[in-house]
Structures are given as structure tokens and as C-alpha cells.
ROGU-436783 format. One record per residue (C-alpha): residue number from 1; x negated, y negated, z negated. Coordinates in steps of 0.25 Angstrom, whole numbers. Last residue first. Example, Ala and Ser with C-alpha at 12.3 -4.5 7.8 and 13.67 -1.06 7.14 Angstrom:
<rec nr="2" x="-55" y="4" z="-29"/>
<rec nr="1" x="-49" y="18" z="-31"/>
***
This chain:
<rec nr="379" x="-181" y="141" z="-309"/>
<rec nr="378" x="-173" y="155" z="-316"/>
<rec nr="377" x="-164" y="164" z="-311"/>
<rec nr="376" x="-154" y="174" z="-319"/>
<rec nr="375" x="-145" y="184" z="-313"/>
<rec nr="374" x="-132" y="186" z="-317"/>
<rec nr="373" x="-123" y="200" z="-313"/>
<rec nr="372" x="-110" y="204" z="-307"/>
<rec nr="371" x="-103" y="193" z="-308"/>
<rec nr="370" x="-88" y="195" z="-303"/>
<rec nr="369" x="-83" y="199" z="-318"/>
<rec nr="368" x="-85" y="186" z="-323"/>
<rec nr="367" x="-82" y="190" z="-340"/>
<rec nr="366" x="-96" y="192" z="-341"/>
<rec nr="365" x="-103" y="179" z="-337"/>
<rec nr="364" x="-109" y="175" z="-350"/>
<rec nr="363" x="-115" y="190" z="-350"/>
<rec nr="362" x="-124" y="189" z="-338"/>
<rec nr="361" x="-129" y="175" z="-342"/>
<rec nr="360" x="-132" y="180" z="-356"/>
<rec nr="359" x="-138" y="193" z="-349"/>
<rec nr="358" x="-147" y="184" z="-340"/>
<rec nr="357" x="-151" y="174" z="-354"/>
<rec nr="356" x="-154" y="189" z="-360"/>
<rec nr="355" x="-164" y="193" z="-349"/>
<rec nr="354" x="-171" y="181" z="-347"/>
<rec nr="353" x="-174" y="178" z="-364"/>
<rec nr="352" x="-171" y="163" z="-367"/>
<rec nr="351" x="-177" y="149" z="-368"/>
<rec nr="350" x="-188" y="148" z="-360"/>
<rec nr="349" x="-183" y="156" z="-348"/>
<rec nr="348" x="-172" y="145" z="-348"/>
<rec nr="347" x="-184" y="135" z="-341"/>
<rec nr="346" x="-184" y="142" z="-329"/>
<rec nr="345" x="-170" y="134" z="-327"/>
<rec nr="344" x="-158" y="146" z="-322"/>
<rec nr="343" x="-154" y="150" z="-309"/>
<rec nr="342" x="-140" y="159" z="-310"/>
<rec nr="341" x="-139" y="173" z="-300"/>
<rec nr="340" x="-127" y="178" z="-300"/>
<rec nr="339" x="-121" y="192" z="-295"/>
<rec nr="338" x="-107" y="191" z="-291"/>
<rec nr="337" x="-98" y="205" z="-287"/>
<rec nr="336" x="-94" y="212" z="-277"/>
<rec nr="335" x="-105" y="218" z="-271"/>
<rec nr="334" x="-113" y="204" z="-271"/>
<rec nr="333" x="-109" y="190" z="-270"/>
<rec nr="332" x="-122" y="183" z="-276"/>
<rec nr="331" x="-120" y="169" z="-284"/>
<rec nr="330" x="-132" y="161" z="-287"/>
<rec nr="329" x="-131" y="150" z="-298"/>
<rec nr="328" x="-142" y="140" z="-297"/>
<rec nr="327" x="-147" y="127" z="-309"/>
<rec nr="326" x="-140" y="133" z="-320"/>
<rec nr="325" x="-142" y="124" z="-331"/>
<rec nr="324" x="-133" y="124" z="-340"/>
<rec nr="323" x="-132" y="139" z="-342"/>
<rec nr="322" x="-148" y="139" z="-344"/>
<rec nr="321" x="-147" y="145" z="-356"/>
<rec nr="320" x="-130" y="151" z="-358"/>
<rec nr="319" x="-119" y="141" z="-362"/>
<rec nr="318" x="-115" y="137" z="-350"/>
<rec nr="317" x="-116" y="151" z="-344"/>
<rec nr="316" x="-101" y="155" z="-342"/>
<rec nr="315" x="-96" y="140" z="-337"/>
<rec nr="314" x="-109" y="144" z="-327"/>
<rec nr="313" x="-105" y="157" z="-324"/>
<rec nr="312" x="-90" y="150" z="-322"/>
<rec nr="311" x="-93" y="138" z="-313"/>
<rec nr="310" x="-100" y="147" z="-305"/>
<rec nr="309" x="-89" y="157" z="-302"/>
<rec nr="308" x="-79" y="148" z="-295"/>
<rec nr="307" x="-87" y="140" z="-286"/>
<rec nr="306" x="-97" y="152" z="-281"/>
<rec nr="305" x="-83" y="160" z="-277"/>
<rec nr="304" x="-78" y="171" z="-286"/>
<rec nr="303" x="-78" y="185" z="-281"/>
<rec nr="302" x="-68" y="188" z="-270"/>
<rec nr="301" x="-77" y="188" z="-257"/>
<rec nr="300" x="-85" y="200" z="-266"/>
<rec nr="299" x="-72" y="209" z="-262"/>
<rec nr="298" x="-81" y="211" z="-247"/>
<rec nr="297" x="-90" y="219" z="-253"/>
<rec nr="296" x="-92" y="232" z="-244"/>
<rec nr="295" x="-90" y="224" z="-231"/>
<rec nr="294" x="-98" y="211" z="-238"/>
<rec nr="293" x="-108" y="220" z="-235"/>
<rec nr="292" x="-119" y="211" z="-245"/>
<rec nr="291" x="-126" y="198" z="-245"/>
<rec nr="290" x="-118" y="195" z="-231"/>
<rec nr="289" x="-123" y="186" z="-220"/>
<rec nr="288" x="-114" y="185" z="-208"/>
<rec nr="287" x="-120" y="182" z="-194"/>
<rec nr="286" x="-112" y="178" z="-182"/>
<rec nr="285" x="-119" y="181" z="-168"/>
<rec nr="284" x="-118" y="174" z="-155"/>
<rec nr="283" x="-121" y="176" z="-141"/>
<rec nr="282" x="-131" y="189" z="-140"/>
<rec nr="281" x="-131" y="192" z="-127"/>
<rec nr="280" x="-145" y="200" z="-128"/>
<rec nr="279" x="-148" y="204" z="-143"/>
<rec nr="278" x="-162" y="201" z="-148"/>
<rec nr="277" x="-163" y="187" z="-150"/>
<rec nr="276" x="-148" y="184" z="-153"/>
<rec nr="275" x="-148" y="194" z="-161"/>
<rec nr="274" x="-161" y="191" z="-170"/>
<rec nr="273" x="-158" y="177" z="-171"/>
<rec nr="272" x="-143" y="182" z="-178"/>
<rec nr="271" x="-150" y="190" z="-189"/>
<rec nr="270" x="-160" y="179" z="-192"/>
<rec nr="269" x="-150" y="170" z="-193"/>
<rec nr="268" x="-142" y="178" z="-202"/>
<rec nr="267" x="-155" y="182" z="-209"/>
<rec nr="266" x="-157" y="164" z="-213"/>
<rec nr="265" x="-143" y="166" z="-218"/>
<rec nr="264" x="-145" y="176" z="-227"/>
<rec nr="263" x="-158" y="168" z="-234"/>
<rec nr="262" x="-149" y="155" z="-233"/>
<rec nr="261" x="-140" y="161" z="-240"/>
<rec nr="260" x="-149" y="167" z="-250"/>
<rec nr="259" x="-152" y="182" z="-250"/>
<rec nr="258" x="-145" y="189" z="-263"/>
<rec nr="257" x="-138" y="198" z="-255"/>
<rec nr="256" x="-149" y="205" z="-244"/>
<rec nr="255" x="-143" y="201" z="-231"/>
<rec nr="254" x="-130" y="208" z="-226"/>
<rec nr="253" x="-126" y="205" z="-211"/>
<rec nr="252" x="-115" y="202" z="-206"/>
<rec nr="251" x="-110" y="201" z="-191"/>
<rec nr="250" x="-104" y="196" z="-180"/>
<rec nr="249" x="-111" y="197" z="-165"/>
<rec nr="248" x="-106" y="190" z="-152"/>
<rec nr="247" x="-111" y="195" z="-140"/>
<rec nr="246" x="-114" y="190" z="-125"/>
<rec nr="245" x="-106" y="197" z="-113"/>
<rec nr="244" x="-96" y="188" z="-111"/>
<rec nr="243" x="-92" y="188" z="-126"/>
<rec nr="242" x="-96" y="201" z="-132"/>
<rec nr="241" x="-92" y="204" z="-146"/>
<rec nr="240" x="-100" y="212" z="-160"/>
<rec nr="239" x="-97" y="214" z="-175"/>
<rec nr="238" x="-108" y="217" z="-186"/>
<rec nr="237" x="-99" y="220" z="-198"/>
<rec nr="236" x="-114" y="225" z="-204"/>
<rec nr="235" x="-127" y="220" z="-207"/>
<rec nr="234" x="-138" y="226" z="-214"/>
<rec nr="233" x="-149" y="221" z="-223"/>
<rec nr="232" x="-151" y="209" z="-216"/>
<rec nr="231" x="-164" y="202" z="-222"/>
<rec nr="230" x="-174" y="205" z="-212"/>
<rec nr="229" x="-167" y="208" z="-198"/>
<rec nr="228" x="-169" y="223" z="-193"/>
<rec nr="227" x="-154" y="224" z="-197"/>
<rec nr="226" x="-151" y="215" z="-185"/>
<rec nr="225" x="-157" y="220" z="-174"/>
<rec nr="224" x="-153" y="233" z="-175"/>
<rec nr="223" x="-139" y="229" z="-178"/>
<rec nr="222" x="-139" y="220" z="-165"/>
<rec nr="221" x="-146" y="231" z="-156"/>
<rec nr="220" x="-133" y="242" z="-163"/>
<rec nr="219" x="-125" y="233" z="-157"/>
<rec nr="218" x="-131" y="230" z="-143"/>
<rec nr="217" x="-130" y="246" z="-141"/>
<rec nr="216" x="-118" y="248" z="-146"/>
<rec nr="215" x="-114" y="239" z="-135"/>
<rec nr="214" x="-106" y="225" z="-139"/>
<rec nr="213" x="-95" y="224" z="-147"/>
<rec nr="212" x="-79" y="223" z="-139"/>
<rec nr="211" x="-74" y="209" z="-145"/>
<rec nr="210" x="-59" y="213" z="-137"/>
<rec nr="209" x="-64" y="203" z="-126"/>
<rec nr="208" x="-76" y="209" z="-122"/>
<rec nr="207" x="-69" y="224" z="-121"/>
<rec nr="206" x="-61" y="219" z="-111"/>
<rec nr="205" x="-74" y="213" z="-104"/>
<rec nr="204" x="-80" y="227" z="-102"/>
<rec nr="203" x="-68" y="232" z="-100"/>
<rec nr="202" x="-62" y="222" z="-89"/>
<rec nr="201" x="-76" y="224" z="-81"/>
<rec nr="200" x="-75" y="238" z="-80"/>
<rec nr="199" x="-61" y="239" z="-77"/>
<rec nr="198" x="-62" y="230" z="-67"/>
<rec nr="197" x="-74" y="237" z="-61"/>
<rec nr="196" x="-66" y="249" z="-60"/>
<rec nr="195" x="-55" y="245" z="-53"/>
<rec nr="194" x="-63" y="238" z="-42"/>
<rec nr="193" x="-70" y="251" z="-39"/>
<rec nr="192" x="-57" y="257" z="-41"/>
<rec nr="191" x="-51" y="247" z="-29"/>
<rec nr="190" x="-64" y="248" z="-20"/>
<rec nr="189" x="-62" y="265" z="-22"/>
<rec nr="188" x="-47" y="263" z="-18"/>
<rec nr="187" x="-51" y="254" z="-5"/>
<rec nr="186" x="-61" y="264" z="-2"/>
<rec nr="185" x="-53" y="276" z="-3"/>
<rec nr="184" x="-42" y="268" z="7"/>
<rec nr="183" x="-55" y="267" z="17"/>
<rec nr="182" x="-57" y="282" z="18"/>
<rec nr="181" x="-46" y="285" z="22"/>
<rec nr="180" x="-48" y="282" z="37"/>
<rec nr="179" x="-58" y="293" z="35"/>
<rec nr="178" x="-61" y="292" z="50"/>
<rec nr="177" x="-76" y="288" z="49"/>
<rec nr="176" x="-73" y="273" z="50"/>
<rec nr="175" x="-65" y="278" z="35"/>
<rec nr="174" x="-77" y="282" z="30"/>
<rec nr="173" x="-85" y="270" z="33"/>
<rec nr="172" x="-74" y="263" z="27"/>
<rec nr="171" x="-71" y="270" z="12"/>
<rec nr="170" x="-88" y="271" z="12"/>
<rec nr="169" x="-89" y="255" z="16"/>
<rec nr="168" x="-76" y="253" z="6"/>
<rec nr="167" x="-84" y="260" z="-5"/>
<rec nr="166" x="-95" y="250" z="-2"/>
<rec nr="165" x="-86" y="238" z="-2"/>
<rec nr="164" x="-81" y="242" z="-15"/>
<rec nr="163" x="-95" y="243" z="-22"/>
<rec nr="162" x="-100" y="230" z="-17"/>
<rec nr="161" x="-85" y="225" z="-23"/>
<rec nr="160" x="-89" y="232" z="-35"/>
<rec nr="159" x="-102" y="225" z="-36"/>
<rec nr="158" x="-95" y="213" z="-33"/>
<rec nr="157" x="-85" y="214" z="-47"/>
<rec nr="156" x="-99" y="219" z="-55"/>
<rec nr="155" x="-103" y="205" z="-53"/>
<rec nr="154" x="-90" y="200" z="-57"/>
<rec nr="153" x="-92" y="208" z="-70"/>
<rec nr="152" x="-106" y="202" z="-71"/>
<rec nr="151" x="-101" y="187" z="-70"/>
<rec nr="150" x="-91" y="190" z="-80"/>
<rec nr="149" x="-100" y="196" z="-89"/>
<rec nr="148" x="-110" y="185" z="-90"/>
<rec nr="147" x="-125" y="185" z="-95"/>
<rec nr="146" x="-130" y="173" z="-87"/>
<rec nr="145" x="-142" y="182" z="-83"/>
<rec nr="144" x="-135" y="196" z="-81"/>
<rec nr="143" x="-122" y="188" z="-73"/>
<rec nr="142" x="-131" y="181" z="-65"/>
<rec nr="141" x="-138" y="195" z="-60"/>
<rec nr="140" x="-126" y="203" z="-59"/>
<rec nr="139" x="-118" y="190" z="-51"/>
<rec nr="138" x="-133" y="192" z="-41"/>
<rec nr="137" x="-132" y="207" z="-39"/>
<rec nr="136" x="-118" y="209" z="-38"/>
<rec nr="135" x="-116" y="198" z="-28"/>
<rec nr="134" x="-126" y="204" z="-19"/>
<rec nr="133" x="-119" y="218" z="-21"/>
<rec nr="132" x="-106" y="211" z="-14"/>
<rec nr="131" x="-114" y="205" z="-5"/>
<rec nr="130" x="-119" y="218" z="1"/>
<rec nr="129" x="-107" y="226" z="-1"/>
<rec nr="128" x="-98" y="217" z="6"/>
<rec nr="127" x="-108" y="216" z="17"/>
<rec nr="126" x="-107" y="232" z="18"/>
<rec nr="125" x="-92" y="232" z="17"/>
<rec nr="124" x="-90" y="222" z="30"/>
<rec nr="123" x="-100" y="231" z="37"/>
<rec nr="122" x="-91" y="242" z="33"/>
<rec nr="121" x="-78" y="236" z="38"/>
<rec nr="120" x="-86" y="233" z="51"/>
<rec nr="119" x="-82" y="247" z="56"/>
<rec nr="118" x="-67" y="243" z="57"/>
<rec nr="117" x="-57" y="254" z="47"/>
<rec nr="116" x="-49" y="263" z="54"/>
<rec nr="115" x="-36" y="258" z="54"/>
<rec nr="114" x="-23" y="262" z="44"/>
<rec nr="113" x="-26" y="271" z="33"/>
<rec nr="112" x="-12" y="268" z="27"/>
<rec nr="111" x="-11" y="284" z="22"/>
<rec nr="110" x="-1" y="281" z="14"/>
<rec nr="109" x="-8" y="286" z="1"/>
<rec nr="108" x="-21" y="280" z="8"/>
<rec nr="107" x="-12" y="266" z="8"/>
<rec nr="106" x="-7" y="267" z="-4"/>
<rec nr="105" x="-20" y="269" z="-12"/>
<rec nr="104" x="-27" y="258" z="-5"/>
<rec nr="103" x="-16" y="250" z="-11"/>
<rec nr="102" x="-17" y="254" z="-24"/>
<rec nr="101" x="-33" y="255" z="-23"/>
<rec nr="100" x="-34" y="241" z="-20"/>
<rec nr="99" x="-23" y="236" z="-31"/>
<rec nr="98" x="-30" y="242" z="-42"/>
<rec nr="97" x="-45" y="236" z="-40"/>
<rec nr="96" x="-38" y="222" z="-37"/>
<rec nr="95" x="-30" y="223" z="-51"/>
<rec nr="94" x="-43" y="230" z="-59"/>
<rec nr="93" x="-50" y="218" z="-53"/>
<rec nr="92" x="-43" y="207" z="-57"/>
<rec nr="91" x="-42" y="214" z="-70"/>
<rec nr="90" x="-57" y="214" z="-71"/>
<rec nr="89" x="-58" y="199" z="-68"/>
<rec nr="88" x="-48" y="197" z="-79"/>
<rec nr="87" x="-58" y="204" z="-89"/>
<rec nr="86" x="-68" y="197" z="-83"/>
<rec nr="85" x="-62" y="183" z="-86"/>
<rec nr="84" x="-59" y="186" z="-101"/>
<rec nr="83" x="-75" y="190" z="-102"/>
<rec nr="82" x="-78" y="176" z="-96"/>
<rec nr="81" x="-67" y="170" z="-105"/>
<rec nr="80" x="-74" y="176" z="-117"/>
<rec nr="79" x="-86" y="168" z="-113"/>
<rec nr="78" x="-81" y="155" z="-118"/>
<rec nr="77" x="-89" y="152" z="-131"/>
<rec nr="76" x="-88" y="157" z="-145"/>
<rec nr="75" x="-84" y="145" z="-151"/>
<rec nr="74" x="-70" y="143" z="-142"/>
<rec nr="73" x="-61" y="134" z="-147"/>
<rec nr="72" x="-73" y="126" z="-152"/>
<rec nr="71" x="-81" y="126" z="-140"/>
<rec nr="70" x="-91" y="136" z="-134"/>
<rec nr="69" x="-97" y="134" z="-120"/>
<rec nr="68" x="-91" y="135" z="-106"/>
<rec nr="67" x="-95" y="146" z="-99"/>
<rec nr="66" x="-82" y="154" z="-100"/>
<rec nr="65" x="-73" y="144" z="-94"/>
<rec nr="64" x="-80" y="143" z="-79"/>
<rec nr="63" x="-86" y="155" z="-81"/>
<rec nr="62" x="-72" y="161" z="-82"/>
<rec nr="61" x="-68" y="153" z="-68"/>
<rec nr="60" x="-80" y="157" z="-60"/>
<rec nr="59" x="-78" y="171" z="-64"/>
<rec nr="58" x="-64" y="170" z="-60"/>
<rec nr="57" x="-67" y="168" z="-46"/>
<rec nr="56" x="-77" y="175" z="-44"/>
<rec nr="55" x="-65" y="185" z="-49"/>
<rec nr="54" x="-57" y="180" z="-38"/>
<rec nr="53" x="-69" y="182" z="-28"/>
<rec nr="52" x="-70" y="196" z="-32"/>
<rec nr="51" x="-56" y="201" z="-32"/>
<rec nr="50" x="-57" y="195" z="-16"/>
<rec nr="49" x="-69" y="206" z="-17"/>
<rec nr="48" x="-61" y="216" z="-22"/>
<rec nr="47" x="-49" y="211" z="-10"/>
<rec nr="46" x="-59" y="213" z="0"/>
<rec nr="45" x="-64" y="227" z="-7"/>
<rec nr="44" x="-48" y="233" z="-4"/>
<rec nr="43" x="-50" y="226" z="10"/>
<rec nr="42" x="-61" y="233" z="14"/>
<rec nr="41" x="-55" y="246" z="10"/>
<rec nr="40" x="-42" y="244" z="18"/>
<rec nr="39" x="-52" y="243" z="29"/>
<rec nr="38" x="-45" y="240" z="41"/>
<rec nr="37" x="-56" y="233" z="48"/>
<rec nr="36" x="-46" y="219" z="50"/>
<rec nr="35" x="-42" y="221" z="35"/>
<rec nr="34" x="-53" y="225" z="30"/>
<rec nr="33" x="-61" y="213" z="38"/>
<rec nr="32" x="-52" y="203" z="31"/>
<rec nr="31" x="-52" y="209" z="18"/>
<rec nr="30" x="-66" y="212" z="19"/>
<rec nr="29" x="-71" y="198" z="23"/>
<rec nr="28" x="-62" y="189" z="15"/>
<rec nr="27" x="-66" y="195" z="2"/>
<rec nr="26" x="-81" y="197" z="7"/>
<rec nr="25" x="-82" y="182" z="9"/>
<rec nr="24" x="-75" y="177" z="-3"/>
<rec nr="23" x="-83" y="188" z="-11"/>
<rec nr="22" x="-95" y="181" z="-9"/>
<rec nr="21" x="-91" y="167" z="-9"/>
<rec nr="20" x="-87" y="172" z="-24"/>
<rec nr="19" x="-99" y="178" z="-26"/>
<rec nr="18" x="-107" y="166" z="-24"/>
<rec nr="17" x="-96" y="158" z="-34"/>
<rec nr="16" x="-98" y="167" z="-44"/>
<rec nr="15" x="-113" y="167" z="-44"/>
<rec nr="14" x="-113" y="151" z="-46"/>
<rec nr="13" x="-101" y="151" z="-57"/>
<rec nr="12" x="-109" y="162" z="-65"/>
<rec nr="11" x="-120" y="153" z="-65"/>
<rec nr="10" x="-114" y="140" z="-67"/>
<rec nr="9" x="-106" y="147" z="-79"/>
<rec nr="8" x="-117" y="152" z="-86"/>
<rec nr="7" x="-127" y="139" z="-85"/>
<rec nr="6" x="-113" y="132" z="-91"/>
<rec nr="5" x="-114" y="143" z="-101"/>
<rec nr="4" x="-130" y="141" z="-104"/>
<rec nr="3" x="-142" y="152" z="-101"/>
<rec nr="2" x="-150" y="155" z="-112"/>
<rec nr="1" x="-164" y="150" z="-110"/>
***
């Protein structure tokens, strides 16, 4: 059963709101033991993991709006506001990433190594690690079944904060050892680490919200899929878009031209069964049925409307067998021109040879240049 927005946002509100107690605990706990073990590391990955809480923070927030379900200002949903929000949660971490290796930088340029760093520094980056890689692991997994990108990109936030308070029990250890420079490496490795994941993020999301189309590898899935489908004869103008993580597909497809309308719209529906079947995230597909590539053709959208030119084959054939008693006139749009096909009683056949009552009919009709070409039907 698919899972619902408010089901969505209860879920991401839940695994938020655990990681937020975490990062509460670990942000307080390294900034305050950095600073009493002179760790300038430790502090550099309390501050990432202060970052962490306001972006728990924000994801609670965005879920808060993005869950919500379509409405008339908005008919294609919320989720753009999830994509919106990571995109700030990037920037967020681009600043913090930026401002720890400035001031790690100044102080190894200075050579502000100040004490030695306390042993329990490195116990304090071990629990880090551990919970950090905990939260990892469990925001992962709810972001994989809910299908949400901001949840993912705020797991991928504690993975580098596991990652940062690694780098700072190398950066300490090493320092404890006598390479009191060691530490200041740290801190700038936490900062790039943090630059880095930013930049991911604010790409991936970026790229979101200019209408980026999917993977090469998806699109040419949905072209597959579709030209296997009886009654499409090709497609083309197929367009693509994510919108937190799901797709949106446009596209025409060409059916064979003389198909009714109900006849191309049944394969529309077909085409649009088959993606949402076959193609994970599939969200919402728009269908357009042409007769022909309306690419190649598209002058045909100045030929004469139905209204307009009926009235004038039939004013033309009033005179002809049958020309009062046209019972069904069929117009195809076809290659820039108008071929017809006009229903006549069976009972005409009695009265007149086939093949000169369609040329009489052909004739009559000369002097409209748009129609191609009559054909006659009987019933």
C-alpha cells in the first residue's frame, strides 16, 4: 500500500526528532570537552554537530509544509519545499564547513597550538563515532522506505559528522604523541569534510529545481517501455523532472492516424499504466496523443476547424446521391492537409456506380484546396 503524505511527515518528524536529542547531547559534549581538553579539533566537529541539530531542525519544518497534499495553488503537491529546504541545509553547511578551516588555518599559521590536548578527547570522539553512525543507519533506512531526499541528505549530514570525529581521533591521537599540529589538520579536514557534503547536497538539489531530467538510464527504461506498447508507433517530445525524488514525465505519442478517439485514448492509458507499474518513483505522467509528428506538421493547426468546413462539403454535395442524407462525416488532419471520410445509406449502391459517385463527390469539392482526398462509406 503506498505510503500517505501525513504518514510521510509523521515518519520523518519521528527520526528527526531522535536525532535531534542526539546531536543536542554530542553538540554540548565536544564543545565543552574541546574546550576544557584543548582540542581545537573537537570543537571544530562540536560546532558540525550544532550544524546538525539546526538542520534537524529544518527538516522538521519542511516536512511540516511539504507533506501537505495538493491544492489549487499548488496542483502538483508540496514537495518542491522539501528540495528548497535542502538546498538551504547545503548552504548551512558550506558556511559552517568554511568558517572551521579559516580559523583552524589562522591558528596553525600562527602557530596558536596552545595545550596539549587531554586523553579523554578520544573517548569523547569514539562515542561520537558510534552514535553518529547509528543515526546514519536508521535516517538511511526511513529515508529508502518513505522515499525522501531531505531525509537522506540529513542522513548523509551524521555520516560526516561520524567521519569528522574520526578524523579528529587521528588529528588527537597524534597530537598526544607530540605532534601538537596535528589537531589544527584535523579541524581543517572536519571543515572540508563538511564543505564537501554541502556541495554534494546543494547540487544534487540544485539541479532538482532548474527541472534537471532524470538518469540516462531511467530515460531510456521509459522509452523502452513504452514503444514496446501496441498501438504506439513512436513517441517523441518525451520531457522529464524530479520533485523530491519522484518523476514527472510529459510526452506525445503517435498512434496509427485514423484510430478513433476513443481508440487513442484507450493507448494513452495504456502508456501511462505501464510507467507507473514499471518505473520506480513514478509520480505523475502527462500523455499526449498525436495521429502524426505534429513536429514535422504542425501548419496542419491552420486548416479549417470541423464547424467551418462541414457546412461547405455539405452546401457542395447537396445536389449529389445521398448528399441529403449524410448520416457521418469524418475529418482526418493529416500532413497538412484534410482527408474525409462521408457515411452514406446502403441503399445508394442501388442507384449509382461506386467509383463514379466517389469521383462526383471528389470533384464537387475541388475548389477547397485543404481536402486532400474523399472517401466514401456506406451503412
Amino acid at each position: 500500500m503506498p505510503i500517505t503524505q501525513q504518514q510521510r511527515y509523521l515518519e520523518t518528524r519521528k527520526v528527526t526528532i531522535v536525532g535531534a536529542l542526539a546531536n543536542i547531547v554530542l553538540a554540548v559534549g565536544k564543545i565543552l570537552f574541546g574546550w576544557m581538553g584543548h582540542s581545537s579539533a573537537l570543537i571544530a566537529d562540536g560546532v558540525h554537530s550544532f550544524s546538525d541539530l539546526l538542520t534537524d531542525l529544518l527538516v522538521i519544518l519542511a516536512a511540516k509544509f511539504a507533506h501537505q497534499e495538493a491544492d489549487s495553488d499548488h496542483p502538483y503537491g508540496h514537495e518542491r519545499i522539501e528540495t528548497a529546504a535542502a538546498v538551504g541545509l547545503a548552504m548551512l553547511l558550506l558556511v559552517v564547513g568554511l568558517a572551521i578551516i579559516y580559523n583552524a588555518a589562522v591558528e596553525l599559521i600562527n602557530h596558536h597550538f596552545g595545550h596539549r590536548p587531554n586523553v579523554y578527547v578520544l573517548w569523547v570522539a569514539i562515542f561520537s563515532i558510534v552514535v553518529n553512525e547509528a543515526i546514519y543507519h536508521y535516517t538511511k533506512r526511513v529515508a529508502k522506505r518513505i522515499k525522501s531526499d531531505i531525509l537522506f541528505a540529513n542522513a548523509l549530514h551524521s555520516r560526516s559528522d561520524a567521519a569528522s570525529s574520526l578524523v579528529v581521533l587521528i588529528g588527537v591521537g597524534g597530537a598526544l604523541l607530540g605532534l601538537p599540529w596535528l589537531d589544527g589538520i584535523a579541524a581543517i579536514i572536519v571543515g572540508l569534510l563538511i564543505v564537501k557534503m554541502g556541495g554534494v547536497i546543494a547540487w544534487q538539489n540544485l539541479g532538482e529545481l532548474v527541472d534537471t531530467g532524470v538518469a540516462v538510464k531511467i530515460l531510456e527504461q521509459i522509452n523502452a517501455l513504452i514503444t514496446e506498447i501496441p498501438g504506439v508507433d513512436a513517441i517523441h517530445q518525451l520531457r522529464t523532472r524530479k520533485m523530491a525524488g519522484k518523476i514527472l514525465v510529459y510526452l506525445h505519442i503517435i498512434v496509427p492516424p485514423k484510430v478513433s478517439v476513443s481508440e487513442g485514448h484507450h493507448i494513452g492509458e495504456q502508456v501511462l499504466l505501464t510507467l507507473y507499474k514499471n518505473v520506480e518513483d513514478m509520480h505523475d505522467v502527462t500523455v499526449h496523443v498525436d495521429s502524426e509528428d505534429d513536429e514535422l506538421y504542425s501548419h496542419s493547426a491552420k486548416l479549417p476547424i470541423r464547424q467551418i468546413l462541414v457546412p461547405q462539403l455539405e452546401q457542395a454535395w447537396l445536389d449529389l446521391p445521398g448528399g441529403n442524407k449524410l448520416t457521418n462525416i469524418q475529418l482526418h488532419y493529416l500532413a497538412g492537409k484534410i482527408e474525409v471520410e462521408v457515411e452514406l445509406p446502403l441503399s445508394i449502391l442501388q442507384q449509382t456506380d461506386v467509383q463514379q459517385l466517389g469521383d462526383e463527390y471528389q470533384n464537387a469539392i475541388a475548389n477547397i484546396a485543404q481536402v486532400q482526398r474523399v472517401r466514401l462509406t456506406f451503412a
